[in-house]
C-alpha positions in Angstrom: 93.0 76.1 75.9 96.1 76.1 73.5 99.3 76.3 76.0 102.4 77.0 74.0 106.1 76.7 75.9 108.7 78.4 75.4 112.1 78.0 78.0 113.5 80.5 80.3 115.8 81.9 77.2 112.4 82.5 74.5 113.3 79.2 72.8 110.2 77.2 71.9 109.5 73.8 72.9 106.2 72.9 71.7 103.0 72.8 73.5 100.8 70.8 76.2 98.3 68.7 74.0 96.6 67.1 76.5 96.3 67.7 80.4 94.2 66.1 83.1 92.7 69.8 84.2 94.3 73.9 83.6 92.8 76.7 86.0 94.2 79.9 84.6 93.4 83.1 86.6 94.6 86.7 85.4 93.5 89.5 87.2 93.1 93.2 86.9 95.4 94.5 89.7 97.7 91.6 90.6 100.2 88.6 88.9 97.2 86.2 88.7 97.6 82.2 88.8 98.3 78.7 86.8 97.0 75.5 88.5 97.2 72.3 86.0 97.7 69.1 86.5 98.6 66.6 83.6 100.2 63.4 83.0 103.5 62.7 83.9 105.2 61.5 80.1 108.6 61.9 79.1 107.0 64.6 76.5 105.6 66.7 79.3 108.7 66.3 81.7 110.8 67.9 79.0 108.2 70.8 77.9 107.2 71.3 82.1 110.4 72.6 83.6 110.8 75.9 86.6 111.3 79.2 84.9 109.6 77.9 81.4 106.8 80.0 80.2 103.2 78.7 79.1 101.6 81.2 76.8 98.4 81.8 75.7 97.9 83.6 71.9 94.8 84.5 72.3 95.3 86.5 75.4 98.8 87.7 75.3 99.7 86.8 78.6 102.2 83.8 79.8 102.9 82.2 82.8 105.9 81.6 84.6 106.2 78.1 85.9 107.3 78.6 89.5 106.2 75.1 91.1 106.5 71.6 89.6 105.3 68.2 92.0 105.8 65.2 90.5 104.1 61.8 91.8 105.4 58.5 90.6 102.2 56.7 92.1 99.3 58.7 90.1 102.0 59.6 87.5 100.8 62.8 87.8 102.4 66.4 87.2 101.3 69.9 88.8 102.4 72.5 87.2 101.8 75.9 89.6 102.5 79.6 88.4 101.7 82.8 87.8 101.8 85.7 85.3 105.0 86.7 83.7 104.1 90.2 85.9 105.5 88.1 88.6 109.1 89.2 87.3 108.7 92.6 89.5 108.6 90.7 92.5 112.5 89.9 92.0 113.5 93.4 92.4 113.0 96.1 95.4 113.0 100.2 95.2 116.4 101.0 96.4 116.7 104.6 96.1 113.8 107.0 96.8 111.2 107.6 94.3 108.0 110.0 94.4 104.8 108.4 93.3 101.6 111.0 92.3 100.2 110.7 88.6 99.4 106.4 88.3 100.9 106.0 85.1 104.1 107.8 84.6 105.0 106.9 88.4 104.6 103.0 87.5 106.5 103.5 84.2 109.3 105.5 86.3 109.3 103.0 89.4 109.9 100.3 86.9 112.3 102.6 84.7 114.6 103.1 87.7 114.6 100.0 89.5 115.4 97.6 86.3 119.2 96.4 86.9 118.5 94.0 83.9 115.2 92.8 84.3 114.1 91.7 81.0 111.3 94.1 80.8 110.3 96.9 78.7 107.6 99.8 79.5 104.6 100.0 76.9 103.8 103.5 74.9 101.8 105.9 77.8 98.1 106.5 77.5 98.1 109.6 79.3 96.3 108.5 82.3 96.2 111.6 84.4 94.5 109.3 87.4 96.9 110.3 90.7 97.2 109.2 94.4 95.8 112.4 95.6 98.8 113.3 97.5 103.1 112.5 96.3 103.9 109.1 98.1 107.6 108.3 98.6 108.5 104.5 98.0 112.2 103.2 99.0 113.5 100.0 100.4 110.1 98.8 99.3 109.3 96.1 96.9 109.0 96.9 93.2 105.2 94.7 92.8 104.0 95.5 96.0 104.8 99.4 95.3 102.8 99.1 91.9 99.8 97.3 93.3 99.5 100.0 95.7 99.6 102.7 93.5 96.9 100.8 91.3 94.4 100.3 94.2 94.9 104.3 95.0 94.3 105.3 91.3 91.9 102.7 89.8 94.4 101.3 87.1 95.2 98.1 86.2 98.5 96.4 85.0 99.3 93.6 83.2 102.4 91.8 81.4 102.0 91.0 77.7 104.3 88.4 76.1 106.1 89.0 73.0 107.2 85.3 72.0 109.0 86.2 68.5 111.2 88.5 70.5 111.1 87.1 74.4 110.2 90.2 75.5 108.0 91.0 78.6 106.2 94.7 78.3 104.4 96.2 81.2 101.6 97.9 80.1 98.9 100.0 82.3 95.6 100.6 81.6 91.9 101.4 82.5 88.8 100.0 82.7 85.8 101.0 81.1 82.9 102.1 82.5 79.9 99.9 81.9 77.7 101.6 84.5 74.4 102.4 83.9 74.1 105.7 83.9 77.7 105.6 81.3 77.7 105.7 77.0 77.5 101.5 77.1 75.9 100.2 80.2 76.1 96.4 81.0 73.8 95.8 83.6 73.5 91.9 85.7 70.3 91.6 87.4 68.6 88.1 87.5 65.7 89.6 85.9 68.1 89.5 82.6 69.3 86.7 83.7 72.9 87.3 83.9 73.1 87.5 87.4 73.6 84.0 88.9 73.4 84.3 92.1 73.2 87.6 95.1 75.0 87.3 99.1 74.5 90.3 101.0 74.4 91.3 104.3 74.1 94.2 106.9 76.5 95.3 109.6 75.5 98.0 112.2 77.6 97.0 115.0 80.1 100.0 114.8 77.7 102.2 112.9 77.8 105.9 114.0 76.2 108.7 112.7 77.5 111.3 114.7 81.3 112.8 115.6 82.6 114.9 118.1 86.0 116.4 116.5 88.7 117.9 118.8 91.3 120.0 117.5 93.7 122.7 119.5 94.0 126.3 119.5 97.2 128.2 119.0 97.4 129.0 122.9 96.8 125.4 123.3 93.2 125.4 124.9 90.9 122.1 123.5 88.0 122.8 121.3 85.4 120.6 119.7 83.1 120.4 117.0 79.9 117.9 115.8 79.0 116.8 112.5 76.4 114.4 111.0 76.0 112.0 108.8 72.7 112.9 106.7 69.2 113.6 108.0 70.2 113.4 111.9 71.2 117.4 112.6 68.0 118.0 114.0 67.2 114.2 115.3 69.1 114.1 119.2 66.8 110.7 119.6 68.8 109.1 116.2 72.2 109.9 117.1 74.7 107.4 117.7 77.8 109.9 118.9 81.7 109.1 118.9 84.8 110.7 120.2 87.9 111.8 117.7 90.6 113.4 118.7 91.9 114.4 115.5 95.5 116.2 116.4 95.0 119.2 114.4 95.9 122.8 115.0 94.9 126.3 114.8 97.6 127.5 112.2 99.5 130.8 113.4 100.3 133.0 111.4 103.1 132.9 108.4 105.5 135.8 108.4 108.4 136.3 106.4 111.9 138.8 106.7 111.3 142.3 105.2 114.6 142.8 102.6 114.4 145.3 101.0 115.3 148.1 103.9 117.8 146.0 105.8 120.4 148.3 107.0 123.7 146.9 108.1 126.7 149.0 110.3 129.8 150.3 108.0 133.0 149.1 108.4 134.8 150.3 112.0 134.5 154.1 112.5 131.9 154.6 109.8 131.4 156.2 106.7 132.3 159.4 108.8 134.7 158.2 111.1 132.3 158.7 113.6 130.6 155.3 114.0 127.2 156.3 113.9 126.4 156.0 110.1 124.1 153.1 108.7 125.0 151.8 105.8 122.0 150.0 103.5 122.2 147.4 100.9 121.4 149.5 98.2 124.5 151.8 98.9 122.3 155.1 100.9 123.4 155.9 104.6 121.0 156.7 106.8 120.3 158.2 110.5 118.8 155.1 112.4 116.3 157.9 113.6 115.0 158.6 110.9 112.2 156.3 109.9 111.7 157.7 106.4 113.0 155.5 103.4 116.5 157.4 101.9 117.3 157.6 98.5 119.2 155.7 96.3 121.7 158.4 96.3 124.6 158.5 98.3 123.5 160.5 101.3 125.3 161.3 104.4 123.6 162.1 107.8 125.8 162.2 110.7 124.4 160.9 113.9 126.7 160.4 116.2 124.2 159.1 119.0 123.3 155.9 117.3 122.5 152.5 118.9 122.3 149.1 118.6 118.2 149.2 119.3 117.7 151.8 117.0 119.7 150.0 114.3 117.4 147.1 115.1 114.2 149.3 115.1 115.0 150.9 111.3 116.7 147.7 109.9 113.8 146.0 108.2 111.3 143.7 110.4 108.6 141.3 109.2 105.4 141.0 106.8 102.8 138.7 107.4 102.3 136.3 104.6 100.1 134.6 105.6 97.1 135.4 108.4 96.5 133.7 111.6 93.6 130.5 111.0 90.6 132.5 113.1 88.5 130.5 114.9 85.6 129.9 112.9 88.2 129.0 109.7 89.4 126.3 112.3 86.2 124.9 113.2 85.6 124.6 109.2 88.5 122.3 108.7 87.7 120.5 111.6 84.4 119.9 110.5 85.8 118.4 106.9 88.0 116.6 108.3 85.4 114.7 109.9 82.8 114.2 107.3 86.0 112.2 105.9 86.2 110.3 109.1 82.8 109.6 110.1 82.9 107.0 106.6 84.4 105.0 108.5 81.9 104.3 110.7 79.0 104.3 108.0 77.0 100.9 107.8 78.9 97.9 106.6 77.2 96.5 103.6 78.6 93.5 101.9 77.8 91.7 98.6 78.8 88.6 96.8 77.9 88.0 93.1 78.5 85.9 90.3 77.3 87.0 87.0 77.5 85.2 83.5 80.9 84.8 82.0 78.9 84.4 78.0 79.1 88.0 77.9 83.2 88.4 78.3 85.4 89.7 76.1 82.3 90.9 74.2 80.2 93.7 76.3 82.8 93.9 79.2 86.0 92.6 80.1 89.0 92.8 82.8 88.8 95.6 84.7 85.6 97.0 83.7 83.0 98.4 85.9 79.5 97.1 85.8 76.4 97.5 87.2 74.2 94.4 89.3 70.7 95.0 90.1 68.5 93.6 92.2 64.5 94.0 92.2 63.3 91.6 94.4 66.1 93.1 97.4 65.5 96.3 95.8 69.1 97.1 95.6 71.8 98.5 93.1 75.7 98.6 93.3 78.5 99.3 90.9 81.4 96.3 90.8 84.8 96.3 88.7 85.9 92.7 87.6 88.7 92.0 89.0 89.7 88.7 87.7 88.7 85.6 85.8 89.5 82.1 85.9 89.2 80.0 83.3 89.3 76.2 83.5 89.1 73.5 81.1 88.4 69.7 82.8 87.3 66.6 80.7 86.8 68.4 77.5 84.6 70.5 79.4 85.5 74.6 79.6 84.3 76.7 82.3 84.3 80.6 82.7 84.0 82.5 85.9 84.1 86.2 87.1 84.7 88.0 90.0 83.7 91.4 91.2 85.2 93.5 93.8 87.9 92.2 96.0 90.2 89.3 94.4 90.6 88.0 98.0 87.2 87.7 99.4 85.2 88.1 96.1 83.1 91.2 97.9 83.1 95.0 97.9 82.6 97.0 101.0 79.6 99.8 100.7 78.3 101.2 97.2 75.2 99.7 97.6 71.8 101.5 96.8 68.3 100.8 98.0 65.7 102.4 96.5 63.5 99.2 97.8 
């Protein structure tokens, strides 16, 4: 591993030639990590400083020393950091923003929340991949506001290092799906022997397969609905019931203001001196008892009997826009609703793999989605590599991977038996 330095201002220093051991992690939606300990020489105290960056050519990345120990017994170094995508963590949303479409909303969040950061925005894709629904971050951190929108979308983010012109670009991407059923599948199973080694395990301790969703009508009386997970309708002995109350409501009905045959009174003692004339907006008068529409001409019908309810009778009203929710539409979204929410009750299945690192950078890579498989437990899931780590000890370099979770190397669910 070839570590190039370069100071806090893009000058370059040289490079680390020799170290005791490096761990470099980078990962697909976070600021990854630098672990290395060398020896502690005048050459390495001048190259090994806080804010320096160690970069690596051959993956276009760098990393920001944050951490230096020093220990005059072993007269040893540690150098700790992370990814130059760390420099988001030194700035916060200040002024409301509106997050929906992944990529233009990171670009933006970055775009307005600069204030000098030394970082430019790499040239969109045209990822269309969105939250779902518009999520509004302020008085939030900038990284923490990114790595959410990643998780909700799927995309990943990394910095790239430009050391001829000390320049940090944030560039988003996605990646590639290496499933079986997709164009170029990459399959670890330890029949191919690529898949070194399979955890999983079963959790049925707050499994449910059935809900009872309450909701309220408009006249606020409770009602309730069941639904099922699959292949227990018709099974009373297999159900295994639970209780929402969900908070929805029967929607009433939207009306809106009728315009167009407002009438309003005419100045004092009317257009006839009488009072009793109605005046409307498109310049007619009308009798307020008489319920036909006037025409635009300038008519004149005295009424002298006029009042206030019959000016409110003939002076527009109200048109339903949109209908009241009837029951059974109500029931419906109940229903929905908790097809959603009966997930969360589904079996907990966990997994924990390791696959072969030979085949990285080649058939998949950071961020990619992969398939593991299984015959002997007869079971199948789909897995994104989230990180890497690479570490070099002794002359001796070592590649590993991790799917799912960065933080407890598993995924939840996904998991098919067709044992």
């Amino acid at each position: 591993m070839l570590l190039h330095v370069f100071s806090d201002t893009g000058q370059y220093l040289g490079r680390i030639n020799s170290f005791i051991s490096v761990s470099w992690t980078e990962e697909y939606i976070g600021k990854g990590k630098l672990a290395m300990y060398c020896y502690d020489t005048d050459e390495t105290a001048k190259l090994l400083r806080h804010g320096y960056l160690l970069y690596r050519a051959d993956r276009g990345t760098a990393m920001e020393i944050v951490r230096i120990d020093r220990d005059d017994q072993t007269r040893q170094i540690y150098v700790g950091g992370y990814t130059t995508l760390n420099l988001l963590s030194r700035r916060v949303v200040t002024e409301a923003y509106d997050a929906n479409v992944g990529e233009s909303s990171i670009y933006g969040l970055l775009s307005a929340n600069l204030r000098g950061l030394p970082v430019v925005n790499a040239a969109a894709k045209g990822y269309t991949e969105a939250l779902g629904e518009t999520v509004t971050y302020e008085k939030a951190r900038l990284y923490e506001s990114i790595q959410e929108i990643c998780q909700g979308t799927g995309l990943g983010v990394r910095m790239l290092y430009d050391p001829d012109n000390n320049k940090n670009t944030l560039e988003v991407y996605k990646g590639v799906d290496h499933t079986v059923d997709s164009a170029s599948p990459y399959i670890a199973s330890a029949e191919f022997g690529n898949l070194l080694s399979l955890k999983t395990s079963e959790d049925n301790d707050y499994y449910r397969n059935t809900l009872v969703v309450t909701g309220t009508l408009i006249g606020g009386q409770t009602v309730w609905v069941r639904v099922y997970a699959d292949g227990v309708c018709n099974k009373e002995a297999e159900q295994r019931e639970t209780l929402w109350e969900s908070g929805l409501t029967q929607r009433e009905a939207v009306t809106e203001e009728i315009k167009e045959n407002n009438w309003s009174k005419p100045s004092s003692g009317g257009s006839g001196g009488s009072g009793g004339y109605w005046a409307s907006e498109y310049g007619g008068h009308r009798d307020p008892d008489d319920p036909a529409t006037p025409s635009k001409a300038n008519a004149r019908i005295a009424n002298t009997t006029s009042t206030e309810d019959q000016y409110k009778k003939y002076s527009g009203g109200y048109k339903i826009v949109e209908p009241e929710e009837t029951g059974a539409e109500f029931a419906d979204r109940l229903a929905k609703a908790g097809v959603d929410k009966l997930k969360e009750y589904a079996k907990v299945q966990n997994f924990d793999a390791q696959i072969s690192p030979s085949d990285f950078g080649t058939l998949y890579s950071l961020g990619d989605i992969i398939t593991c498989k299984s015959s002997r437990y007869g079971m199948q899931f789909d897995a994104r590599v989230s990180s890497f780590t690479e570490r070099e000890e002794s002359g001796k370099t070592t590649l590993s991977v991790v799917l799912g979770s960065p933080d407890q190397n598993a995924i939840k669910g996904g998991i098919l038996l067709y044992g």
